[in-house]
mmCIF file as Biopython writes it, N, C-alpha, C and O atoms, coordinates in Angstrom:
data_model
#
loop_
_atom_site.group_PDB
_atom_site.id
_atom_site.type_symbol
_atom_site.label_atom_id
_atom_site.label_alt_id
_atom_site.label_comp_id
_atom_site.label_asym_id
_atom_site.label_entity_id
_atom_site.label_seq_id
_atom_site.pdbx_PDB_ins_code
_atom_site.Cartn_x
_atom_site.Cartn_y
_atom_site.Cartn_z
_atom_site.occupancy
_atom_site.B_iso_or_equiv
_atom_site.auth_seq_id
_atom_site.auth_asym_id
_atom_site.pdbx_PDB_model_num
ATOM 1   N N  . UNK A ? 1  ? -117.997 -156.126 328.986 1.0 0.0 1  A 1 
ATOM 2   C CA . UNK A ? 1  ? -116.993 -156.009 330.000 1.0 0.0 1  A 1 
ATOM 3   C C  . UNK A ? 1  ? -117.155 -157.134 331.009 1.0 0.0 1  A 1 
ATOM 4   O O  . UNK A ? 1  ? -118.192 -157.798 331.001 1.0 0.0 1  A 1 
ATOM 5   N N  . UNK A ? 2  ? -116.003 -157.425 332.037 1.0 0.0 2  A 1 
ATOM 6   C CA . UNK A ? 2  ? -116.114 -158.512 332.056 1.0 0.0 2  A 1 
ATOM 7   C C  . UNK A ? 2  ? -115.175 -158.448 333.539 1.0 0.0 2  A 1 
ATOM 8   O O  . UNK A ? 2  ? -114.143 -157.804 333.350 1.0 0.0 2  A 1 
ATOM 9   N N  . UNK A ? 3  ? -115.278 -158.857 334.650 1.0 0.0 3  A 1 
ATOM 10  C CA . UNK A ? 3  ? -114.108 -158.846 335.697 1.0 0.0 3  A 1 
ATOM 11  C C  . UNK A ? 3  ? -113.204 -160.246 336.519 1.0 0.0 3  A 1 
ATOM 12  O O  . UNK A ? 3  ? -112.546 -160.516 337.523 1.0 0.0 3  A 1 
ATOM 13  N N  . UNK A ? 4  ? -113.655 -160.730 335.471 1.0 0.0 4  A 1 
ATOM 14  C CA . UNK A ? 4  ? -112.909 -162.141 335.869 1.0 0.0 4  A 1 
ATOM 15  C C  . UNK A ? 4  ? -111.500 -162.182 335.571 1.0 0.0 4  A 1 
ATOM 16  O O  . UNK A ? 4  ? -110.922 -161.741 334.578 1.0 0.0 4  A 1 
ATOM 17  N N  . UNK A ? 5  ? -110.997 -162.823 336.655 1.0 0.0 5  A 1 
ATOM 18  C CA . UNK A ? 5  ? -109.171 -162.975 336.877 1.0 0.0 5  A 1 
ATOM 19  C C  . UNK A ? 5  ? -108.699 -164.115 336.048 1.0 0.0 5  A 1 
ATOM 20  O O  . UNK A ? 5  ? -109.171 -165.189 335.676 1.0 0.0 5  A 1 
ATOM 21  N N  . UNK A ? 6  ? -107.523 -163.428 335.896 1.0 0.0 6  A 1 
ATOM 22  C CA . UNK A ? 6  ? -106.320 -164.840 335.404 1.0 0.0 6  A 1 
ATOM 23  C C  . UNK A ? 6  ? -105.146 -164.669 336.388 1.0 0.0 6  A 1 
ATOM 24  O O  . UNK A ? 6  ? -104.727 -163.720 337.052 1.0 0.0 6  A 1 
ATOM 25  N N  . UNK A ? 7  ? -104.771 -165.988 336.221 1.0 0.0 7  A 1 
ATOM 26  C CA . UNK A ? 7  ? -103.856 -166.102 337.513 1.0 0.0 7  A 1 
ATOM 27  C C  . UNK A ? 7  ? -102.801 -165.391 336.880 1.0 0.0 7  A 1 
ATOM 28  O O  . UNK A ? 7  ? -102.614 -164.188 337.059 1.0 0.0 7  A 1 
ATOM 29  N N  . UNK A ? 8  ? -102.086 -166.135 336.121 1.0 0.0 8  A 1 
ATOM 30  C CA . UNK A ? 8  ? -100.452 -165.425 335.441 1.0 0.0 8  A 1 
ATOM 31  C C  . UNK A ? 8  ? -100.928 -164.501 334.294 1.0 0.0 8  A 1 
ATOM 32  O O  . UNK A ? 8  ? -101.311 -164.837 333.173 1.0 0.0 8  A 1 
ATOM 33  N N  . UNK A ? 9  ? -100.818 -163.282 334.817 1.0 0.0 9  A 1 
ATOM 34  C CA . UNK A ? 9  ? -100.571 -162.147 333.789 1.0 0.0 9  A 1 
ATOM 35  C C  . UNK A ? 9  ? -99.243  -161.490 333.994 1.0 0.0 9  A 1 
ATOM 36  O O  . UNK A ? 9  ? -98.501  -161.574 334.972 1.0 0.0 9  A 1 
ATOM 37  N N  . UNK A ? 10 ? -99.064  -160.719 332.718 1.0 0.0 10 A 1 
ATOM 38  C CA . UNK A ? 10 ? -97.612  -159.954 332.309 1.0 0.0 10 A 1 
ATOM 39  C C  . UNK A ? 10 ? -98.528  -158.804 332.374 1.0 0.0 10 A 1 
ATOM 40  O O  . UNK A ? 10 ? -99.560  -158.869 331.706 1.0 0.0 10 A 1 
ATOM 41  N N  . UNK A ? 11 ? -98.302  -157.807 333.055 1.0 0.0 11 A 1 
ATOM 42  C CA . UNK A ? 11 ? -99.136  -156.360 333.308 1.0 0.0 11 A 1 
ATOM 43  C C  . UNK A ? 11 ? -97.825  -155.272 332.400 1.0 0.0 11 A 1 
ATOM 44  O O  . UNK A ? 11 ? -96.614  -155.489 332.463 1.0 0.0 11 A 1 
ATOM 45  N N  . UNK A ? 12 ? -98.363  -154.330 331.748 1.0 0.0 12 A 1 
ATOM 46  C CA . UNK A ? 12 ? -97.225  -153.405 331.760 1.0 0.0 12 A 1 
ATOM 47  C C  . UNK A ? 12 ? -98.515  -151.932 331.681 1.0 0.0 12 A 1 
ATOM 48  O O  . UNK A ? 12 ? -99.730  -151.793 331.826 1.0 0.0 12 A 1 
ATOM 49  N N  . UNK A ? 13 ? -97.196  -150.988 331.329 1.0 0.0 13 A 1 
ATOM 50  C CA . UNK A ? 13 ? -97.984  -149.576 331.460 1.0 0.0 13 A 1 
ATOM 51  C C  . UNK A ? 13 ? -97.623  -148.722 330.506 1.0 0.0 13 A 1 
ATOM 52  O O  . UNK A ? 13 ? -96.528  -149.106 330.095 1.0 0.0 13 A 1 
ATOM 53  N N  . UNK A ? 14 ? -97.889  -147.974 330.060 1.0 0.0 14 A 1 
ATOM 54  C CA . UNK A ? 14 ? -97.349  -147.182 328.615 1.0 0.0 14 A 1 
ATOM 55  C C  . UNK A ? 14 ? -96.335  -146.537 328.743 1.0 0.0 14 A 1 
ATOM 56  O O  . UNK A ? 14 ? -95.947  -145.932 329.743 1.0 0.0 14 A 1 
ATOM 57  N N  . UNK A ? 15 ? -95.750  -146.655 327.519 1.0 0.0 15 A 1 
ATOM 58  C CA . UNK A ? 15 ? -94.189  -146.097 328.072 1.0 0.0 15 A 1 
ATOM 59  C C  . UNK A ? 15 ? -94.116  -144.425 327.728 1.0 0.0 15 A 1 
ATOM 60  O O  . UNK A ? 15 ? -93.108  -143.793 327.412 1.0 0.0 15 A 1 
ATOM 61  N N  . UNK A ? 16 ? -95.780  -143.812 327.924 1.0 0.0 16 A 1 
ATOM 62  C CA . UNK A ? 16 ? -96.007  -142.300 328.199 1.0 0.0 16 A 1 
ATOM 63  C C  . UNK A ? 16 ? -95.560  -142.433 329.847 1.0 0.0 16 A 1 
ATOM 64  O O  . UNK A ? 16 ? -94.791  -141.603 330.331 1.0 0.0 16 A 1 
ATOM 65  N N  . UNK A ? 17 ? -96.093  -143.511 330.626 1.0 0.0 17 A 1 
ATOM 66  C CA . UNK A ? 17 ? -95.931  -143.562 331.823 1.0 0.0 17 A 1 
ATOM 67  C C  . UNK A ? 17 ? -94.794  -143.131 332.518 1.0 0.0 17 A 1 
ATOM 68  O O  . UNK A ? 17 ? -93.784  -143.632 332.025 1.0 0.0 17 A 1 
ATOM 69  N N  . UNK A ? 18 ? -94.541  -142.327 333.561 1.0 0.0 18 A 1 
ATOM 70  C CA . UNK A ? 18 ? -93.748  -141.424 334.531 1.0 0.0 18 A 1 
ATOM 71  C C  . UNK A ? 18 ? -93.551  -142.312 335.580 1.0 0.0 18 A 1 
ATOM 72  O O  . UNK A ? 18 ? -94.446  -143.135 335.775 1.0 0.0 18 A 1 
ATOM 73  N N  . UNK A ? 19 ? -92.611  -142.321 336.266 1.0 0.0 19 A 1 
ATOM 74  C CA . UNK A ? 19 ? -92.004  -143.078 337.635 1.0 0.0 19 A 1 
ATOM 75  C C  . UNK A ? 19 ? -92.430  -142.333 338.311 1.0 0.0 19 A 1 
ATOM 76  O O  . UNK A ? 19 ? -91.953  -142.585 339.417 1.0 0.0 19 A 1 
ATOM 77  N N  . UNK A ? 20 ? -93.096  -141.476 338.381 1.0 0.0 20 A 1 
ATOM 78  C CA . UNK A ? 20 ? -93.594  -139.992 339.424 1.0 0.0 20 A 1 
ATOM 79  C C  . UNK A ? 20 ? -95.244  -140.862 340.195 1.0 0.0 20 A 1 
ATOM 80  O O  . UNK A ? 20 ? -96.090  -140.217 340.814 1.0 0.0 20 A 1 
ATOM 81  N N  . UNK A ? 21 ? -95.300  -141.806 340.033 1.0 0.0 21 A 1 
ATOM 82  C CA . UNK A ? 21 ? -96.365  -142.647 340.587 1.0 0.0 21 A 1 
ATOM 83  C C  . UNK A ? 21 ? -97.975  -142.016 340.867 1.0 0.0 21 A 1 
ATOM 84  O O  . UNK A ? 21 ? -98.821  -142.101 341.757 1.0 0.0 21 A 1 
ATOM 85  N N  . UNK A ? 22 ? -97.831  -141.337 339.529 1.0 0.0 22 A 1 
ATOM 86  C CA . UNK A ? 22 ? -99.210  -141.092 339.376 1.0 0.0 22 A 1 
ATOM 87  C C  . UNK A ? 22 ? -100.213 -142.055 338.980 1.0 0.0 22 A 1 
ATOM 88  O O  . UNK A ? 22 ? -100.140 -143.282 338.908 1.0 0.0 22 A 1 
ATOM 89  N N  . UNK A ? 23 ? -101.412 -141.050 338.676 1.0 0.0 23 A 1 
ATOM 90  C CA . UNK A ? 23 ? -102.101 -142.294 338.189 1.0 0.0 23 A 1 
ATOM 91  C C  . UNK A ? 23 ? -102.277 -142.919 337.343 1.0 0.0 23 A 1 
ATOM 92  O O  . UNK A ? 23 ? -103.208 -142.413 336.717 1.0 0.0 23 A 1 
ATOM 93  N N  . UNK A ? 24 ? -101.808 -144.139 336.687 1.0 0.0 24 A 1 
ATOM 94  C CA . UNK A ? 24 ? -102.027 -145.193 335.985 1.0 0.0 24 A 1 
ATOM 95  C C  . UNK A ? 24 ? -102.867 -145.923 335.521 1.0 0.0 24 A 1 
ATOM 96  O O  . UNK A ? 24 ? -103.892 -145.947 336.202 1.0 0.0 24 A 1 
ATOM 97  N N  . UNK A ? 25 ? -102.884 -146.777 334.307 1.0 0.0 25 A 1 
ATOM 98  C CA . UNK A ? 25 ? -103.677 -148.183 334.106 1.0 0.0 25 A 1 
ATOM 99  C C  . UNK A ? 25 ? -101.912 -148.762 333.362 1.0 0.0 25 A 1 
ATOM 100 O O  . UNK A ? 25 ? -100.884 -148.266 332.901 1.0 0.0 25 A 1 
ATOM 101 N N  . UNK A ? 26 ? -102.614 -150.316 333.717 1.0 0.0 26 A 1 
ATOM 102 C CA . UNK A ? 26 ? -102.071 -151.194 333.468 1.0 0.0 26 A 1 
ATOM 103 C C  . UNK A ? 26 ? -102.680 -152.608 332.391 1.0 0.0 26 A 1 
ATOM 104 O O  . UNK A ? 26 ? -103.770 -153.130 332.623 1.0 0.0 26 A 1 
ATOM 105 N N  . UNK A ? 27 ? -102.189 -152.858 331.763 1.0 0.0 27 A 1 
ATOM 106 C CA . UNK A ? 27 ? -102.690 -153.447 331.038 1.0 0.0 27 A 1 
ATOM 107 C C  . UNK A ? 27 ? -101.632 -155.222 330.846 1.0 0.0 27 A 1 
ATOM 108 O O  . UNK A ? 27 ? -100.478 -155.589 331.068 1.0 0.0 27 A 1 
ATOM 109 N N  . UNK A ? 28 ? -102.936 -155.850 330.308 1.0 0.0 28 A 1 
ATOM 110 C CA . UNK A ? 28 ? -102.139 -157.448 330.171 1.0 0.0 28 A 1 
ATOM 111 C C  . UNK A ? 28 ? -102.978 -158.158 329.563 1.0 0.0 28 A 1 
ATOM 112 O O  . UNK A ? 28 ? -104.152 -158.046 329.917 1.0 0.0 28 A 1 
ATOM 113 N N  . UNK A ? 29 ? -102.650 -159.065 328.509 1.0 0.0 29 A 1 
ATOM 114 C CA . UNK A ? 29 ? -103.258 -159.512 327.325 1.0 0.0 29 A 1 
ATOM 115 C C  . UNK A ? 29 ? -103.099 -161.025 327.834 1.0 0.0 29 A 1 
ATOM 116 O O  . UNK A ? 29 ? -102.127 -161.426 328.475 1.0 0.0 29 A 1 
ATOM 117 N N  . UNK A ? 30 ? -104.212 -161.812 327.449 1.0 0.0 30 A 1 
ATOM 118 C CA . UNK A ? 30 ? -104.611 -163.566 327.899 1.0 0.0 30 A 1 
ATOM 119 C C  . UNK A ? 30 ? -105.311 -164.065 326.355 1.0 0.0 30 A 1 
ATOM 120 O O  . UNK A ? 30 ? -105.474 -163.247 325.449 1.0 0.0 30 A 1 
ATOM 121 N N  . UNK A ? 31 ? -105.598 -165.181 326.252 1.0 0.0 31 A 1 
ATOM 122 C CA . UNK A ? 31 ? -106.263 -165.651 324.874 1.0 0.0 31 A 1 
ATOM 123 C C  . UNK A ? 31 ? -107.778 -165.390 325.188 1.0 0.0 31 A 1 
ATOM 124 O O  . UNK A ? 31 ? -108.563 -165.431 324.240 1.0 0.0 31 A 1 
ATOM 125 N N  . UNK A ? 32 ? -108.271 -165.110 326.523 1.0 0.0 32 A 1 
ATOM 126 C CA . UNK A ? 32 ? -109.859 -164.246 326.160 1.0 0.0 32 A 1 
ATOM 127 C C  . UNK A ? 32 ? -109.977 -163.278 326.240 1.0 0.0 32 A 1 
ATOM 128 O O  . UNK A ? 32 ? -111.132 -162.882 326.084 1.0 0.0 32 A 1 
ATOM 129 N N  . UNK A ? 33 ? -108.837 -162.178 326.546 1.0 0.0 33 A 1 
ATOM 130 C CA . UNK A ? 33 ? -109.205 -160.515 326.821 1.0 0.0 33 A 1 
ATOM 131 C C  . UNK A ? 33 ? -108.122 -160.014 326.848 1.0 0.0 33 A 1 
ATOM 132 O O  . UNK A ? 33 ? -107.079 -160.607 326.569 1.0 0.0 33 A 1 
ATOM 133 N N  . UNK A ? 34 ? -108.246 -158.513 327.287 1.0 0.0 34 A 1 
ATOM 134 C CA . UNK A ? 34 ? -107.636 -157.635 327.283 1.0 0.0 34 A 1 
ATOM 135 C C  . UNK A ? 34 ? -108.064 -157.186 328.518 1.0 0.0 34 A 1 
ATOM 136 O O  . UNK A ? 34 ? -109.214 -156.784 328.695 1.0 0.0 34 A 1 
ATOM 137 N N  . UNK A ? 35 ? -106.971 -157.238 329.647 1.0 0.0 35 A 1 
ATOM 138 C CA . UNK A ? 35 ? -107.273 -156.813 330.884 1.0 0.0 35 A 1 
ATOM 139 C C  . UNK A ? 35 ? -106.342 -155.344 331.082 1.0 0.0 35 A 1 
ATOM 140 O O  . UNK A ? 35 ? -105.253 -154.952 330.662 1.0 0.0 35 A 1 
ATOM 141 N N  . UNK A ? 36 ? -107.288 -154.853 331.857 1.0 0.0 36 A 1 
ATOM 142 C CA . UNK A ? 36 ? -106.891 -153.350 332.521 1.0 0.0 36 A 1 
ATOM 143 C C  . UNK A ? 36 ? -107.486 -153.267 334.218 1.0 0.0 36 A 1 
ATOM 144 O O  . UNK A ? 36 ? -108.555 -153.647 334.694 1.0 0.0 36 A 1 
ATOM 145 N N  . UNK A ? 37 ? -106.350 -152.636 334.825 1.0 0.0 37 A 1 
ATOM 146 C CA . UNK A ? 37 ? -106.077 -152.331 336.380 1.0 0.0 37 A 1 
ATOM 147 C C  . UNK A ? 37 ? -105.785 -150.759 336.733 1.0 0.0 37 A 1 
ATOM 148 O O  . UNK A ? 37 ? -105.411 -149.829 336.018 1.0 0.0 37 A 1 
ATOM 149 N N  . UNK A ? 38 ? -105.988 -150.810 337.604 1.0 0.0 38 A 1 
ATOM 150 C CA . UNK A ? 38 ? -105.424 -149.292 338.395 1.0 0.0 38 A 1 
ATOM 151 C C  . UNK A ? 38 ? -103.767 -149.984 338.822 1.0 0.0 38 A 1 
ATOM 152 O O  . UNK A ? 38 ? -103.632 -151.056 339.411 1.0 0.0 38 A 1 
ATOM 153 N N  . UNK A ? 39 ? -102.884 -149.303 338.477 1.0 0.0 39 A 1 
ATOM 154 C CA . UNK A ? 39 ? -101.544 -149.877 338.484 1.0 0.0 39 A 1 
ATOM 155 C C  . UNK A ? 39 ? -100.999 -148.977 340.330 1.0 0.0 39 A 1 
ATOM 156 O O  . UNK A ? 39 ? -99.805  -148.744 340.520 1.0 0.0 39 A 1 
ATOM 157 N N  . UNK A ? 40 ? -101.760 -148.714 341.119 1.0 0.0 40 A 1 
ATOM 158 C CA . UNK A ? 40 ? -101.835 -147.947 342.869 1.0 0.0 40 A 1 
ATOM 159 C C  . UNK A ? 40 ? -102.385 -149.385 343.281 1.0 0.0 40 A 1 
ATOM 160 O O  . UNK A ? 40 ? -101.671 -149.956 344.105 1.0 0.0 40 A 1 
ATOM 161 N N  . UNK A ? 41 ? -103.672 -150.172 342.807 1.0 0.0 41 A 1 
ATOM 162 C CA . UNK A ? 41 ? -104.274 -151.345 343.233 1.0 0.0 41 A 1 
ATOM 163 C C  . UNK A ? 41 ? -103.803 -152.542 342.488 1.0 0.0 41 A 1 
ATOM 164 O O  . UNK A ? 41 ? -104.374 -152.897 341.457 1.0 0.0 41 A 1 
ATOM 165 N N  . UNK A ? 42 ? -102.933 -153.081 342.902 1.0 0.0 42 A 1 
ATOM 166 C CA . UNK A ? 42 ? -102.987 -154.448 341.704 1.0 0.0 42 A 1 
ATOM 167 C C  . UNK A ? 42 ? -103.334 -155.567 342.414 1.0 0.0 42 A 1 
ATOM 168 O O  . UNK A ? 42 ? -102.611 -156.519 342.121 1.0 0.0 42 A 1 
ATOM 169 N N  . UNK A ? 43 ? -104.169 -155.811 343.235 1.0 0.0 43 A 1 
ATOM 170 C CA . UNK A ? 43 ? -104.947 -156.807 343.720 1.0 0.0 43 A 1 
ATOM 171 C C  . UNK A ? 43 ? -106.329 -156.867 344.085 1.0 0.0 43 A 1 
ATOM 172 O O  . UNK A ? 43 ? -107.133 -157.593 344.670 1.0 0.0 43 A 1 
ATOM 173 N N  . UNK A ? 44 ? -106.178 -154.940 343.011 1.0 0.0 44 A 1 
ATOM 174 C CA . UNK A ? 44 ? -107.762 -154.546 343.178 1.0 0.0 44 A 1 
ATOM 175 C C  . UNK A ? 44 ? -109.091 -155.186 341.707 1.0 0.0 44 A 1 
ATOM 176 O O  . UNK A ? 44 ? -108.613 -156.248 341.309 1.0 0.0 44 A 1 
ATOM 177 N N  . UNK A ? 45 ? -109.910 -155.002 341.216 1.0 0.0 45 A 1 
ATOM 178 C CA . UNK A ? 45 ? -110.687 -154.856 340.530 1.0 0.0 45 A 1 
ATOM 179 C C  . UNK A ? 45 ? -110.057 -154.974 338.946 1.0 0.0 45 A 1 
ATOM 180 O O  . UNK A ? 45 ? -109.378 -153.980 338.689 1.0 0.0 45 A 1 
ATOM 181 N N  . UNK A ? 46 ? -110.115 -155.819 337.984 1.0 0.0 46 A 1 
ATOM 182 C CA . UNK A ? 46 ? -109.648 -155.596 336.585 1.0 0.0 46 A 1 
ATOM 183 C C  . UNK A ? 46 ? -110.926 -155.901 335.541 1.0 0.0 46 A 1 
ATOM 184 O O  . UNK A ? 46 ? -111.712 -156.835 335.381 1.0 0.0 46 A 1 
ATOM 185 N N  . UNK A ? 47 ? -110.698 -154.600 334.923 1.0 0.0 47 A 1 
ATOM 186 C CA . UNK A ? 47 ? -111.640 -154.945 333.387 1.0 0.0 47 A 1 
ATOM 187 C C  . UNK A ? 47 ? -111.552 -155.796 332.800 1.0 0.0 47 A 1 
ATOM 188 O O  . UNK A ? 47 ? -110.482 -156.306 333.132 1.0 0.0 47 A 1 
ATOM 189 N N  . UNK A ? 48 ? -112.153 -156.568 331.810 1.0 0.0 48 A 1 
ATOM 190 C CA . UNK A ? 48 ? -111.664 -157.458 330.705 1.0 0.0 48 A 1 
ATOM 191 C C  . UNK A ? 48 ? -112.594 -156.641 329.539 1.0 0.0 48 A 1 
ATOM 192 O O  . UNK A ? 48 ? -113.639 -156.063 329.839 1.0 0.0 48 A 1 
ATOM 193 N N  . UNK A ? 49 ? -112.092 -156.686 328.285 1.0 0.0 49 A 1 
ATOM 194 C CA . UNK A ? 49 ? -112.150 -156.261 326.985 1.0 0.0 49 A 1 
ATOM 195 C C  . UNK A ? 49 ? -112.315 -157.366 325.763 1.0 0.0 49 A 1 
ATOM 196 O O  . UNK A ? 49 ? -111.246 -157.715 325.261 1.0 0.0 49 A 1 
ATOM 197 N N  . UNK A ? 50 ? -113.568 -157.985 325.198 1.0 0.0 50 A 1 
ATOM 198 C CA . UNK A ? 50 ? -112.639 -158.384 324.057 1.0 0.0 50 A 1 
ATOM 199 C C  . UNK A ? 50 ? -112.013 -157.923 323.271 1.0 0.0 50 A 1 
ATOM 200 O O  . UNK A ? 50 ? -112.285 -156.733 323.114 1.0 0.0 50 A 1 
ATOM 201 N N  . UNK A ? 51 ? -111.007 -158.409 322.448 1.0 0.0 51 A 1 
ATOM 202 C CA . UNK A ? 51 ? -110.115 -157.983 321.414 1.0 0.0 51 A 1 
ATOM 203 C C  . UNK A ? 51 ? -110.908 -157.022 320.278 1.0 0.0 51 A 1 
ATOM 204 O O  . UNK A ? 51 ? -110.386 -156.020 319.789 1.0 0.0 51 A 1 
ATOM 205 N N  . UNK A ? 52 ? -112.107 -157.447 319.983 1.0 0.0 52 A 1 
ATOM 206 C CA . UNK A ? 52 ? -113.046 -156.171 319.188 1.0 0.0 52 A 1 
ATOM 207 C C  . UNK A ? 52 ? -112.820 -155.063 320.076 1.0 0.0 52 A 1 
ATOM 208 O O  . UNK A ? 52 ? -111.847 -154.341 319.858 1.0 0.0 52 A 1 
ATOM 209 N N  . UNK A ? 53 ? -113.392 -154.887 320.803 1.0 0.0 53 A 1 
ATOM 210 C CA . UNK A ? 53 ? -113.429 -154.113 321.741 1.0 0.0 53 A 1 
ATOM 211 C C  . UNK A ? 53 ? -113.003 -152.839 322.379 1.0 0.0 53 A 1 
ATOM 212 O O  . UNK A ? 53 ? -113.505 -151.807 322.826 1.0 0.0 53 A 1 
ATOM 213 N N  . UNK A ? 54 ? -111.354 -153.631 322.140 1.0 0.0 54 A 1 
ATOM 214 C CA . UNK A ? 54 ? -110.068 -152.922 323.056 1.0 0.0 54 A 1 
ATOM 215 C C  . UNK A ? 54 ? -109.919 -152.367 321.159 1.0 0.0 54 A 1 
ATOM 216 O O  . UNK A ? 54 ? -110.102 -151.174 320.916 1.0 0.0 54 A 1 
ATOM 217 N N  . UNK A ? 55 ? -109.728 -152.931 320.482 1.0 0.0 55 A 1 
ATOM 218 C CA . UNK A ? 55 ? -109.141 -152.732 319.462 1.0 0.0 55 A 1 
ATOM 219 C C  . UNK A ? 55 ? -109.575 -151.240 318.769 1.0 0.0 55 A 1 
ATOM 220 O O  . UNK A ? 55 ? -108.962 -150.359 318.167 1.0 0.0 55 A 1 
ATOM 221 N N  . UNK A ? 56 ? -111.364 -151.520 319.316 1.0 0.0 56 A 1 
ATOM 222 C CA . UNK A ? 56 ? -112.103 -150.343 318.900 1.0 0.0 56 A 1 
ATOM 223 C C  . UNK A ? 56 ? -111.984 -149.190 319.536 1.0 0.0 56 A 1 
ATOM 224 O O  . UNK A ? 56 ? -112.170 -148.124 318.951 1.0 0.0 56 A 1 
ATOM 225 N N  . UNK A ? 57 ? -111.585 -149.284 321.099 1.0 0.0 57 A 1 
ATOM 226 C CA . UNK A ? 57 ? -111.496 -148.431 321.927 1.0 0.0 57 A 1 
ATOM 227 C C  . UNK A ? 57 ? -109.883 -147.671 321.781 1.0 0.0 57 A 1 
ATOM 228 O O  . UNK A ? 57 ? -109.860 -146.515 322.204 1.0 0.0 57 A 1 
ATOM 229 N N  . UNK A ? 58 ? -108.551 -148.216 321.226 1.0 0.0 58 A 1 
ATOM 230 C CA . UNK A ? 58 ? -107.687 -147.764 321.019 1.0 0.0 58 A 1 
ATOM 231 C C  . UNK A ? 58 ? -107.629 -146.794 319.757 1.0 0.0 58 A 1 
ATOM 232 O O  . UNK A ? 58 ? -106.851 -145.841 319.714 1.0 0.0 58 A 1 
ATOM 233 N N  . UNK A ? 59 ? -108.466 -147.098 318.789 1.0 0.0 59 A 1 
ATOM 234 C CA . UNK A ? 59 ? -108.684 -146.522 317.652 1.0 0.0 59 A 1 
ATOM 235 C C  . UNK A ? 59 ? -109.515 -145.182 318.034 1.0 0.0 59 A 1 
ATOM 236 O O  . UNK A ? 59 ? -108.905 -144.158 317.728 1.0 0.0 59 A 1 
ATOM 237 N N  . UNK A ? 60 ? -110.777 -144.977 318.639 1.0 0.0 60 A 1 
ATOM 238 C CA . UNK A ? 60 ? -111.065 -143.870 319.173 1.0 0.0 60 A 1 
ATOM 239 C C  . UNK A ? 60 ? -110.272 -143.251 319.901 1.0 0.0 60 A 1 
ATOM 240 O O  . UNK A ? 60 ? -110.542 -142.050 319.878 1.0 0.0 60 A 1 
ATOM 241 N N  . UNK A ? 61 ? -109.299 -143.522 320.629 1.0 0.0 61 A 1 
ATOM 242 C CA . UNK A ? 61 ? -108.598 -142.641 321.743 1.0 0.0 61 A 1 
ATOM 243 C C  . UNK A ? 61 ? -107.118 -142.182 320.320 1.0 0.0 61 A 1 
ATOM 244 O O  . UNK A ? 61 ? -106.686 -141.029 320.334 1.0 0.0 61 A 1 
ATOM 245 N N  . UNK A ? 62 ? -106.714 -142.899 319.580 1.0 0.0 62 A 1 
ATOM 246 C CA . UNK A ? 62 ? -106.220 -142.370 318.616 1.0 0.0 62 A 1 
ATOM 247 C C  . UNK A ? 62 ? -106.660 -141.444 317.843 1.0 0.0 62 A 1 
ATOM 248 O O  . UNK A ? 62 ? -105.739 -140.630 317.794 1.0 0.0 62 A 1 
ATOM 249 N N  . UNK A ? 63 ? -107.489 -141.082 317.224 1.0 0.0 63 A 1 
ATOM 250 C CA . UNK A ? 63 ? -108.361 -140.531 316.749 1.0 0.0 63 A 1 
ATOM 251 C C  . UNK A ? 63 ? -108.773 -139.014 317.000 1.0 0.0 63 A 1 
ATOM 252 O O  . UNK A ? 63 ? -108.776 -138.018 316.277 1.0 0.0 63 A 1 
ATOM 253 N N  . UNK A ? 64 ? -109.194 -139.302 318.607 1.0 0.0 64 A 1 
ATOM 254 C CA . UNK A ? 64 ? -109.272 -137.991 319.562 1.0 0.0 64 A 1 
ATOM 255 C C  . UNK A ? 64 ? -108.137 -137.608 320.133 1.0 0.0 64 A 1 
ATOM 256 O O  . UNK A ? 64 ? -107.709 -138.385 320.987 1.0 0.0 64 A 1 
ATOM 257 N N  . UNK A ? 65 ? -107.440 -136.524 319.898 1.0 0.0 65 A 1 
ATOM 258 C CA . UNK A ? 65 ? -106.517 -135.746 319.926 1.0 0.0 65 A 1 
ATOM 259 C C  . UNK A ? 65 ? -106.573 -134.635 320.855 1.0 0.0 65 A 1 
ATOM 260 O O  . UNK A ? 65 ? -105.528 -134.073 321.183 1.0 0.0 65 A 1 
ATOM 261 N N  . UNK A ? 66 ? -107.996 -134.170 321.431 1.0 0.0 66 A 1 
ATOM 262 C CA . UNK A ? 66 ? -108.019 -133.349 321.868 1.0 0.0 66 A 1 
ATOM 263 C C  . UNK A ? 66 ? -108.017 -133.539 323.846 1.0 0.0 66 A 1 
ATOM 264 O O  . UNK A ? 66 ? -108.545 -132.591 324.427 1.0 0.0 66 A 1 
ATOM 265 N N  . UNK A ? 67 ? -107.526 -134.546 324.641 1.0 0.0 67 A 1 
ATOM 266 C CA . UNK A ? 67 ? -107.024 -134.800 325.592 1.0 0.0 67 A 1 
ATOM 267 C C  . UNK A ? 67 ? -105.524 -133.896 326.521 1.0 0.0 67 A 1 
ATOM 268 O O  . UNK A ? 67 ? -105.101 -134.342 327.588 1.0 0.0 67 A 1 
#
């Protein structure tokens, strides 16, 4: 993991996501990572992921069903 910035990112949010402005992540893809935000802070703190990584971590949250 990793918290280093990129200047121009395209952020989006899942389109499970509600306009009811709960709580969120946000996500935005660069040629070294896979960044994630609190979408309440977006000038706060962002993860970075490599692409193993994220790839592996989407596959478990697929997987687990019981959320």
């Amino acid at each position: 993991m990793n918290t280093e910035r990129s200047i121009h990112l395209t952020w989006f949010k899942s389109t499970h996501s509600g306009d009811e402005g709960g709580e969120c992540v946000e996500v935005a893809v660069d040629r070294a990572a896979i960044r994630v935000r609190d979408s309440k802070e977006l000038s706060g703190p962002q993860l970075a992921f490599t692409r193993d990584a994220w790839s592996g971590f989407v596959a478990a949250v697929g997987r687990d069903r019981s959320y």
